[in-house]
N, C-alpha and C positions, 0 to 999 in steps of 0.2 A: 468623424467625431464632431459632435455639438456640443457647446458650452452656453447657458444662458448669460445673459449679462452679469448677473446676478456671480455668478461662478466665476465669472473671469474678476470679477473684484474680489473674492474671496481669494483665489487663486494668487490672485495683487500683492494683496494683503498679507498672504502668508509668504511671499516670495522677500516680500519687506522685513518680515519677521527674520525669517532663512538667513538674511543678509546683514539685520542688524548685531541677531547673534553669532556670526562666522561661524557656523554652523558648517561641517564638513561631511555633508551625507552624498549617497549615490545619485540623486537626482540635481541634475546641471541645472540650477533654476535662472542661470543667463538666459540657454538657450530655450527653456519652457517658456519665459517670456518674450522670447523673440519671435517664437510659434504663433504668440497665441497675440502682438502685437502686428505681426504681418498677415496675421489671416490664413498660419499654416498649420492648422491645427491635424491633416490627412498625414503627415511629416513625424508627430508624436508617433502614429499608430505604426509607420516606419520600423522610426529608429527603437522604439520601445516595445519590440513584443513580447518581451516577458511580461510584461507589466500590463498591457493593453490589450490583449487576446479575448476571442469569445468563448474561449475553451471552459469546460466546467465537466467536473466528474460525475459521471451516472450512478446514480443516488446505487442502483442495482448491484455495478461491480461494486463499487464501497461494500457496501451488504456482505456480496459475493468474497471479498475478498478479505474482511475483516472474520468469516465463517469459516475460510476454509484455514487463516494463520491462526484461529483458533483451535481448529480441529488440529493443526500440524502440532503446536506448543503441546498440547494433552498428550498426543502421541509420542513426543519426543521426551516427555516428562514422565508418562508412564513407560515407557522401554526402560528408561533408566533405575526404573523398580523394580524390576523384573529379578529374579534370579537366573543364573548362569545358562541353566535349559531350556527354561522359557526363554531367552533371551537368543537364543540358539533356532528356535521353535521359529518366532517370528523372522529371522536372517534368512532363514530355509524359504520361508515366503515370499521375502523381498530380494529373491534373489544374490540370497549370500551377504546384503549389505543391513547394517543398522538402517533403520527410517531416518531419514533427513529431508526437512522442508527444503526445496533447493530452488524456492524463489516462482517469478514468473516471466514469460518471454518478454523482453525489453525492447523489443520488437515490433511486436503484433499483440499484446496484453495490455490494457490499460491498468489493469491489477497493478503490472510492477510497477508504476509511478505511485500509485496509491500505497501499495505495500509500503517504498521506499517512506516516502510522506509518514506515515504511521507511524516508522518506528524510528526513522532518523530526524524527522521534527517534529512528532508528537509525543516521545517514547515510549510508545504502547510495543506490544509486543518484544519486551526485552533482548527476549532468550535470543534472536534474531540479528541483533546487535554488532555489526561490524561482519555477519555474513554477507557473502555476494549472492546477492538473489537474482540473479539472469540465469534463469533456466536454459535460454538459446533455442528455445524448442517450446514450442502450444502446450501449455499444463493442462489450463483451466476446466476442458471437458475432463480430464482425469479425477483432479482435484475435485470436481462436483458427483462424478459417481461415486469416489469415496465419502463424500458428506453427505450422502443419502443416506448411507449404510449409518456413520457416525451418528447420526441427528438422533435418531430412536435411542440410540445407547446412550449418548450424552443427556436427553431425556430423564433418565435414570439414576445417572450417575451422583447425586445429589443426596440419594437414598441412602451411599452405599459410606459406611464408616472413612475408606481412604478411597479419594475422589483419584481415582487412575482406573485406565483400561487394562483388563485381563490380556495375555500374552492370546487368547483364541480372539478376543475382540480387535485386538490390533491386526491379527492375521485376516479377519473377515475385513477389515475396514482396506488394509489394503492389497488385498484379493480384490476390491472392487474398483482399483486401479487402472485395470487394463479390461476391454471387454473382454466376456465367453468367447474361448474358438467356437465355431459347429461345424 
């Protein structure tokens, strides 16, 4: 880490402020001034890696993963329209079970931080809301060949008087879950 002079008086300055108002927040600003007064500024990057990191989310999964908790919400909103054999129709699909977004690997997905993020500190995606979204398991190729299928029909869906998918649309969208055997 580099600080111009310039910054480190600012940095002064607000350390002064911090102080004069007993101001009680997370950042020790004793020890940020003793960093940055003994020339340890390598020591911030240290003890602070929440806060100092070069991490930054790829613009793509964002994309990726704001499309495919959109396509889960429609899904999970239109099931709930359904009537009792349509309703039945799409379980026979999904293998016996209701459709449930159930998150993404916590793991090896960079999705689930982003998910989390979305809906736990930005509150998008409500419906979502105090679910455990750790899949445990690689979604995201699944999730994308279903938003293939979705994308054309979501297309659409704007046309249509009441914005939900048909009980065959939710069934083709997740048919496209798993690949073809051959």
């Amino acid at each position: 880490m580099k600080l111009s002079d310039g910054e480190k008086i600012i940095i002064g300055m607000l350390a002064d402020i911090h102080k004069a108002m007993d101001i009680d927040g997370e950042t020790d600003v004793k020890r940020l001034m003793s960093c940055i007064y003994g020339g340890h500024l390598w020591s911030l990057k240290w003890d602070w890696q929440g806060l100092l990191h070069d991490h930054e989310d790829d613009p793509q999964v964002v994309k990726e993963t704001c499309d495919i908790m959109d396509m889960w919400s429609l899904i999970e909103r239109s099931f709930g329209l359904l009537e009792d054999a349509e309703k039945q129709k799409v379980r026979d699909a999904n293998h016996g079970h209701d459709p449930q977004f159930n998150g993404f690997d916590g793991n090896n997905e960079g999705h689930f931080s982003v998910a989390k993020h979305l809906v736990d500190d930005m509150g998008r995606f409500e419906d979502f809301k105090g679910r455990y979204m750790n899949s445990h398991s690689q979604v995201v190729p699944h999730y994308l060949r279903m938003y293939r299928v979705f994308e054309p029909i979501r297309d659409q869906l704007g046309m249509r008087p009441n914005v939900a998918l048909t009980a065959d649309e939710l069934v083709t969208i997740l048919e496209a879950k798993y690949p073809a055997k051959t």
